[in-house]
C-alpha positions as CSV (number, residue, x, y, z in Angstrom):
1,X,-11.0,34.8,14.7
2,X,-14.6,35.6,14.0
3,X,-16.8,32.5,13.0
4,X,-19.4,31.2,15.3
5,X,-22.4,28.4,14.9
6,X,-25.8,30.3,15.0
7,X,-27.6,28.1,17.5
8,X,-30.9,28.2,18.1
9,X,-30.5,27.1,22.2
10,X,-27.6,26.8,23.7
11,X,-26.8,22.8,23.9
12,X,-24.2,21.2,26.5
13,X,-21.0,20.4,24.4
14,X,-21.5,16.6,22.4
15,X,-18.1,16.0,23.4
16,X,-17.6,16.5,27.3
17,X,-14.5,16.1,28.1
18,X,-12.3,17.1,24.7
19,X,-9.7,19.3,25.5
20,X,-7.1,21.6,23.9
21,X,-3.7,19.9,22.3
22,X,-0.8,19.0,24.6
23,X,1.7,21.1,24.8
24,X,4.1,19.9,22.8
25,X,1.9,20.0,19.4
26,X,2.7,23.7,19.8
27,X,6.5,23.5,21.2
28,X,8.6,21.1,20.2
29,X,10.6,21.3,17.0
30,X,10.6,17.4,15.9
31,X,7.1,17.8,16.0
32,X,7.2,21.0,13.7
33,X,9.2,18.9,11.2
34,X,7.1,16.0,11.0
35,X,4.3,18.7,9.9
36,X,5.9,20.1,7.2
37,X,7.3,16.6,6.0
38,X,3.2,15.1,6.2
39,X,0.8,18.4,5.6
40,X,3.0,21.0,4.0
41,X,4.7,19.0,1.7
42,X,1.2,17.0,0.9
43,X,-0.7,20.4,0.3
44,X,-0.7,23.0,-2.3
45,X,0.8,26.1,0.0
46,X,-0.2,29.9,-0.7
47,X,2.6,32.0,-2.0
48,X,1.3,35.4,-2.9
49,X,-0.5,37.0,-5.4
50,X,-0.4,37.1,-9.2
51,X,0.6,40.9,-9.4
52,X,3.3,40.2,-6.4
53,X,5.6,39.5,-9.5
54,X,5.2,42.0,-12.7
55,X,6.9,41.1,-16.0
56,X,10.7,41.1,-15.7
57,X,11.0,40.6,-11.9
58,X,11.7,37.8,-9.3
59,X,9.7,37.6,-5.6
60,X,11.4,35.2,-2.9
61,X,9.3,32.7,-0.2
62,X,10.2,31.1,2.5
63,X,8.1,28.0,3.1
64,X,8.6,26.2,5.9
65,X,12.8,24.8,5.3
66,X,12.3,25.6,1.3
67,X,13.7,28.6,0.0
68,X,11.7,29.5,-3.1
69,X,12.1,31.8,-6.2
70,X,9.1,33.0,-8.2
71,X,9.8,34.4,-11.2
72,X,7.9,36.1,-14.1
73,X,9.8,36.7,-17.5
74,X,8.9,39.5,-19.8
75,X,6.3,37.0,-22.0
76,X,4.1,37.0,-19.1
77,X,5.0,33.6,-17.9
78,X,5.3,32.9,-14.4
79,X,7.3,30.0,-13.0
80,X,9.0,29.0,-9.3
81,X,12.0,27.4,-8.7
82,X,14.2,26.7,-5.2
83,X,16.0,29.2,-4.4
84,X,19.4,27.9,-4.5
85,X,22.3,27.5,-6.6
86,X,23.4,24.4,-8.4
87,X,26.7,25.0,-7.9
88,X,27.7,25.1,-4.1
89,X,23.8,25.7,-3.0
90,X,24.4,29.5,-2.1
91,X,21.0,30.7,-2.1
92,X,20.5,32.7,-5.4
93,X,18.3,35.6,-5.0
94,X,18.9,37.3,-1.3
95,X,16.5,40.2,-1.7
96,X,13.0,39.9,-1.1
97,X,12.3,41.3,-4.6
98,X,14.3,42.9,-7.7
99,X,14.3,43.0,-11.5
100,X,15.3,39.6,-13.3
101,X,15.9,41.3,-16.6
102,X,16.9,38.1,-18.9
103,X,18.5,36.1,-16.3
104,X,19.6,35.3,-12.7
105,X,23.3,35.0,-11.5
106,X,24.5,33.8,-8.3
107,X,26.5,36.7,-6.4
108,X,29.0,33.7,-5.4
109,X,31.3,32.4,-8.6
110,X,28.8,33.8,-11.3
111,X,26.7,30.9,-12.2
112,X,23.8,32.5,-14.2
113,X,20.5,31.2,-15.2
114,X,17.7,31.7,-17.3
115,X,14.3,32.8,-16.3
116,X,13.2,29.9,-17.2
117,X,15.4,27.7,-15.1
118,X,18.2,26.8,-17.4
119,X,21.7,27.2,-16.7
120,X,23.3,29.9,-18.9
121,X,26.6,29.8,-18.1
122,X,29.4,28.2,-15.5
123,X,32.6,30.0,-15.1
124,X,35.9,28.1,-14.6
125,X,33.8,24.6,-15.5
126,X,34.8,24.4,-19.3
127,X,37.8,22.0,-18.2
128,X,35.3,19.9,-16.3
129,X,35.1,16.3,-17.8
130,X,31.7,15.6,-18.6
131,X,29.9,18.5,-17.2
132,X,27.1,19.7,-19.6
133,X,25.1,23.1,-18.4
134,X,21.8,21.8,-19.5
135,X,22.3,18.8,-16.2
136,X,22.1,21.7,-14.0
137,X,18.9,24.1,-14.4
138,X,17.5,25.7,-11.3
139,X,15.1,22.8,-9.3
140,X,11.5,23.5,-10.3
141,X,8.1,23.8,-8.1
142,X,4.9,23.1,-9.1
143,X,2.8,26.2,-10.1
144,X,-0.7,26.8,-10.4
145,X,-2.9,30.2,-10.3
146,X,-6.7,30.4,-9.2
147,X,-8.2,33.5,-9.1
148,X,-5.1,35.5,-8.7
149,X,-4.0,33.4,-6.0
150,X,-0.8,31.6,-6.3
151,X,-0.1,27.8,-4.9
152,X,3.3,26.1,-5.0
153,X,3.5,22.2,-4.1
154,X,6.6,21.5,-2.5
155,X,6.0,17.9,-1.9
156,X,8.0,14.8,-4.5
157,X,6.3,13.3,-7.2
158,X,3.4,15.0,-9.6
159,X,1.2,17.1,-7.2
160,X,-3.0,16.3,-7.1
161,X,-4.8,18.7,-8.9
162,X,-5.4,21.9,-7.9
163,X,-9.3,21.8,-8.4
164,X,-9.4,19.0,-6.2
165,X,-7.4,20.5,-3.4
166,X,-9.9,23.7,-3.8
167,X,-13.0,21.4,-3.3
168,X,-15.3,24.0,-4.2
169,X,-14.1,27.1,-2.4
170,X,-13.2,28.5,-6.2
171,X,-16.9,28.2,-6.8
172,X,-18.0,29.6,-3.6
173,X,-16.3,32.6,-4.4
174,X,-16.5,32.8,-8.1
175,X,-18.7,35.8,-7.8
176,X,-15.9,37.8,-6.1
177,X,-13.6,37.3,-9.5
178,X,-10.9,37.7,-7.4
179,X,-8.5,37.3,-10.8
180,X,-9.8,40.7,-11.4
181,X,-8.9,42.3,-8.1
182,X,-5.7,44.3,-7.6
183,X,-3.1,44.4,-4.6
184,X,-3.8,47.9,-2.8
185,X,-1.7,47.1,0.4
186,X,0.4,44.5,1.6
187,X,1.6,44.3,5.4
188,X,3.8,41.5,6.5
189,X,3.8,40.7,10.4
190,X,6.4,38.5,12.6
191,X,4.7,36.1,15.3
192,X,6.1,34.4,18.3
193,X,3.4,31.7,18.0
194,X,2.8,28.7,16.2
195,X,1.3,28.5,12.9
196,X,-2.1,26.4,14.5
197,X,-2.6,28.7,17.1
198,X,-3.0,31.6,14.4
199,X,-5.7,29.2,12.5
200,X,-7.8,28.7,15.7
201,X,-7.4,31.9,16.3
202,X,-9.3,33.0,13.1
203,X,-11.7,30.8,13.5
204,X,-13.5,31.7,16.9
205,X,-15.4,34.7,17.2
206,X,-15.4,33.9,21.5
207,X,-12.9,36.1,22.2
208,X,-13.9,39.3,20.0
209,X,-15.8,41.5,23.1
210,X,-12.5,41.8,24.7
211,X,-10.2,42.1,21.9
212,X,-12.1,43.7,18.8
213,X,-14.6,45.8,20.3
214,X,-14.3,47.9,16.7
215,X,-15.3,45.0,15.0
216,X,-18.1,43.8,17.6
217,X,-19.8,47.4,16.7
218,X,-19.9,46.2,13.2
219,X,-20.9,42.4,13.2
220,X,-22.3,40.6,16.0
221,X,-20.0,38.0,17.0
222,X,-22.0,35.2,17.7
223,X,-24.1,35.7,14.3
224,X,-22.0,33.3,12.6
225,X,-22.4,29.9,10.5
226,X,-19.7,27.3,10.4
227,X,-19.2,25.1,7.6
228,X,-18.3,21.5,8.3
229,X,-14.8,20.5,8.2
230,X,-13.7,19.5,4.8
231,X,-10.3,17.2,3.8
232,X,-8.5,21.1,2.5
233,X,-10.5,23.7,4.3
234,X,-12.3,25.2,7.1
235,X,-15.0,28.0,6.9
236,X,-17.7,30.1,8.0
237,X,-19.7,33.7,8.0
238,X,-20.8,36.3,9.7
239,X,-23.1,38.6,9.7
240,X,-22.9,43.0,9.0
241,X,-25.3,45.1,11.3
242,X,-28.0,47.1,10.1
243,X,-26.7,50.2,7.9
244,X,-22.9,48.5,7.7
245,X,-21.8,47.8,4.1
246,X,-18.4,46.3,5.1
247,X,-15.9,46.1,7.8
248,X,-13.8,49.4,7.9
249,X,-13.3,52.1,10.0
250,X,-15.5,54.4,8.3
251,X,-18.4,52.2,8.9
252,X,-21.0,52.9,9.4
253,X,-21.6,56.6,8.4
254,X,-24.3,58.5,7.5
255,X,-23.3,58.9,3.4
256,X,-22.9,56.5,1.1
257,X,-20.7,53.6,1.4
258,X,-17.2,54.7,0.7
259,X,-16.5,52.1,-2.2
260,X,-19.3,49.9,-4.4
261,X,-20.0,46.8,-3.1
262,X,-17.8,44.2,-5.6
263,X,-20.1,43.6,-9.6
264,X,-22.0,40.5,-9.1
265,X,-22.1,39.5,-5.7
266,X,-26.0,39.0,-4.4
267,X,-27.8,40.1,-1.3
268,X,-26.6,37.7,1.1
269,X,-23.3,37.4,-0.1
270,X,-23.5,41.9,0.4
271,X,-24.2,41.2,4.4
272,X,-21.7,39.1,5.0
273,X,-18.3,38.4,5.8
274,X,-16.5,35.1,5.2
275,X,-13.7,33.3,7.1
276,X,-11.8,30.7,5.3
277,X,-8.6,28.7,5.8
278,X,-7.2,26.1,2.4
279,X,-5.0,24.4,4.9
280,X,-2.5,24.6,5.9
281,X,-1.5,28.1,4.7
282,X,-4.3,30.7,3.4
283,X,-6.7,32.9,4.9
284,X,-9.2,34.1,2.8
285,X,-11.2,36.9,3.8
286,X,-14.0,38.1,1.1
287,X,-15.7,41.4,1.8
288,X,-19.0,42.4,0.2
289,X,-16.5,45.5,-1.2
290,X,-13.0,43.8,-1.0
291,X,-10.8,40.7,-0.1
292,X,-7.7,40.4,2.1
293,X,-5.6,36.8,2.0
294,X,-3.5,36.4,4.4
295,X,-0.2,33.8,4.1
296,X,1.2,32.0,6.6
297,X,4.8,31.1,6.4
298,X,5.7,28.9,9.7
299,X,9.5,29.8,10.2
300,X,9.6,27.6,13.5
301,X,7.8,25.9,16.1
302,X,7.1,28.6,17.6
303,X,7.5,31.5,15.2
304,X,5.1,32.5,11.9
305,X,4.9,35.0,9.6
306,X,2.2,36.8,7.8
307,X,1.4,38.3,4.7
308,X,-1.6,40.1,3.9
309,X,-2.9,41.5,1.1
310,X,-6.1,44.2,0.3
311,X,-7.8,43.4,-2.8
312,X,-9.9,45.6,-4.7
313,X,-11.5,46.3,-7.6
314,X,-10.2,48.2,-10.7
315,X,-13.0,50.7,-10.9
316,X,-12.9,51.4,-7.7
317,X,-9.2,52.2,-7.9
318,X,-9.5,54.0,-10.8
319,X,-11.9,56.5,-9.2
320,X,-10.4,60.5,-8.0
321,X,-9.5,59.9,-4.8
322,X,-9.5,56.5,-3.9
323,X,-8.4,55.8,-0.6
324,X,-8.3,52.3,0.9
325,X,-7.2,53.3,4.6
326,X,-10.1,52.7,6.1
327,X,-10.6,49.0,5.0
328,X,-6.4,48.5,5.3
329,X,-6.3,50.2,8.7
330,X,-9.4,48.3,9.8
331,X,-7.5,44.8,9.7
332,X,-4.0,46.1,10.5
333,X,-5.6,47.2,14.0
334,X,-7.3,43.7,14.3
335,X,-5.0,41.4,13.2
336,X,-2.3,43.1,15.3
337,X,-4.9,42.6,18.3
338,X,-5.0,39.1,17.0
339,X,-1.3,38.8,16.8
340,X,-0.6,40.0,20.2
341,X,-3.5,37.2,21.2
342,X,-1.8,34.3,19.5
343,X,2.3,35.1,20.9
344,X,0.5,35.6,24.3
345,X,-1.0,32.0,23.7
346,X,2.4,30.6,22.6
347,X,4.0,31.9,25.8
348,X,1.3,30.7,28.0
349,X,1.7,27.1,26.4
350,X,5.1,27.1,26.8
351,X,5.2,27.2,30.4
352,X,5.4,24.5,32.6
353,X,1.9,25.3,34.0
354,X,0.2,24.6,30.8
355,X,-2.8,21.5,30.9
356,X,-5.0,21.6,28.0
357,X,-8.6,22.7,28.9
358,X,-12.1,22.2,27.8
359,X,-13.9,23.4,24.5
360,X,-17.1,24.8,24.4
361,X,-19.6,23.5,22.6
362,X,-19.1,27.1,20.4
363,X,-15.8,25.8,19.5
364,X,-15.6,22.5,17.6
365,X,-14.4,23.9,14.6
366,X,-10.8,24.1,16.4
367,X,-11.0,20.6,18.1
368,X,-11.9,19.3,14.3
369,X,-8.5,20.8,13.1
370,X,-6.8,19.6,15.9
371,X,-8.0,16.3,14.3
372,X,-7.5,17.1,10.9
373,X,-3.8,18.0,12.5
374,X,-3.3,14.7,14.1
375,X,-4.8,12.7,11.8
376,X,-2.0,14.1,9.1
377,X,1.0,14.4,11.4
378,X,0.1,12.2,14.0
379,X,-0.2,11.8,17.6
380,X,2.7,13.2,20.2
């Protein structure tokens, strides 16, 4: 939604004539599978937070067609396995979160597993010739943490490293220690629209005077700098107003700010707002004062859903009467503005009156992950 080029003069677009994606990149299902077979199976994928799963307790995902389990066991560790059953493939854990004291057992014939995977035990198989629990353990996924911020790789073989998928966004945004942060709200939000459509969304600021005029009295929507595109990401900044210290609704006020901007960000980086994507599935949102992350989870070709979390920092939380609201409810109203935006896209592409149209020359950002898009999954 909000990033923009600063130009100095307007220019005529460098590339007359490039035009928004068929409809079909949007529509049709065999195209949806071919993108999670070649980008979400090639790319580390988003799945939550670090404090999402506290000692003793299992969180599920739904990635694309994986079903996934993440587990933490009372040591600390935290680990991710498919969600399903070894036994008749019932899907193990049906509750979107719940305690996982010592182990795991299916709720179909009792099979019963270890936090960390293995099979414990296997009613009625003791007669079984050759069967040996420790063939069976729960199917593992790759795992790896940066800053909080949790990636699974659901894709075969040993998965690149994370650092290089990262491509130095981690230390872009090392001054936000985002490891340090801590969940203050989650909101999860159900879309009629594809997961692309959210991603473009995010990343024009074109649209903002009609649908965020509470944001355009904070930031100036074309004050903007894109970055160029890179192989995992997409990104860019904006700019706070005079006498605004973030984006919230209690801003701005005549007091002091309501929270301290975050320990060692610098000047700039304390008048600005950034707009990230790691493709294909995070949003990442630092504030001079906090971060939200937002998680895309493409159900369908035409259906996503969203996680978001608030991240801020402990001292702030620790203080008498901290109250987030105003950051929280800030975001809720815009991305539900945003939301409404990208299902009324989805409906409008769906119709039979849909032709791609023109980009600006303020929006070649999209048409370069359009690219990136085709270039992955291929052409229609």
């Amino acid at each position: 939604m909000k990033a923009m080029v600063r130009h100095s003069n307007d220019r005529a677009p460098s590339d007359v004539g490039v035009t928004t994606l068929a409809a079909g990149y949007y529509t049709d299902p065999a195209y949806f599978a071919r993108e999670q077979e070649h980008i979400f199976r090639k790319h580390w994928l988003f799945a939550g937070r670090h404090d999402d799963v506290p000692p003793g307790s299992y969180v599920t995902r739904r990635l694309g067609d994986a079903q996934l389990l993440l587990v933490r066991d009372e040591a600390g560790v935290l680990r991710a396995f498919h969600n399903v059953c070894r036994h008749r493939g019932t899907l193990l854990c049906s509750a979107e979160h719940g305690p996982a004291r010592g182990h795991l057992q299916c709720a179909y014939h009792a099979w019963t597993y270890r936090l960390d995977g293995a099979l414990h035990r296997a009613p009625h198989m003791e007669k079984v010739s050759g069967f040996r629990t420790e063939d069976w353990p729960l199917l593992p996924v790759a795992l790896q943490v940066w800053a909080g911020n949790v990636f699974l790789y659901l894709g075969e073989g040993t998965p690149p490293p994370l650092s290089e998928y990262l491509d130095t966004v981690d230390t872009r945004f090392a001054a936000w220690a985002m490891a340090e942060l801590r969940t203050v709200a989650r909101r999860t939000y159900q879309l009629r629209a594809n997961w692309k459509l959210v991603i473009s969304n995010y990343h024009e600021c074109l649209h903002c005077p009609v649908a965020h005029p509470q944001l355009c009295k904070l930031s100036p929507y074309l004050s903007g700098d894109n970055e160029p595109m890179h192989p995992t990401w997409m990104g860019a900044s904006m700019e706070l107003l005079p006498g605004c210290a973030t984006l919230s609704l209690s801003e701005p006020t005549a007091g002091a700010p309501r929270r301290a901007p975050l320990p060692g960000l610098d000047e700039q980086a304390r008048r600005s707002v950034f707009y990230y994507a790691l493709l294909p599935s995070m949003l990442l949102n630092p504030h001079p004062d906090y971060v939200v992350t937002f998680q895309l989870r493409p159900l369908a070709a035409d259906r996503t859903e969203i996680e978001c979390h608030w991240l801020m920092h402990p001292d702030e939380i620790a203080r008498p009467g901290f109250d987030p609201s105003d950051a929280v409810e800030f975001w809720d109203l815009t991305n539900r503005q945003d939301w409404e935006l990208s299902d009324l896209a989805q409906a409008g592409i769906s119709s039979r009156g849909y032709r791609p149209g023109p980009y600006s020359n303020r929006e070649e950002l999209l048409a370069a992950f359009d690219r990136w898009v085709i270039e992955r999954a291929g052409a229609l």
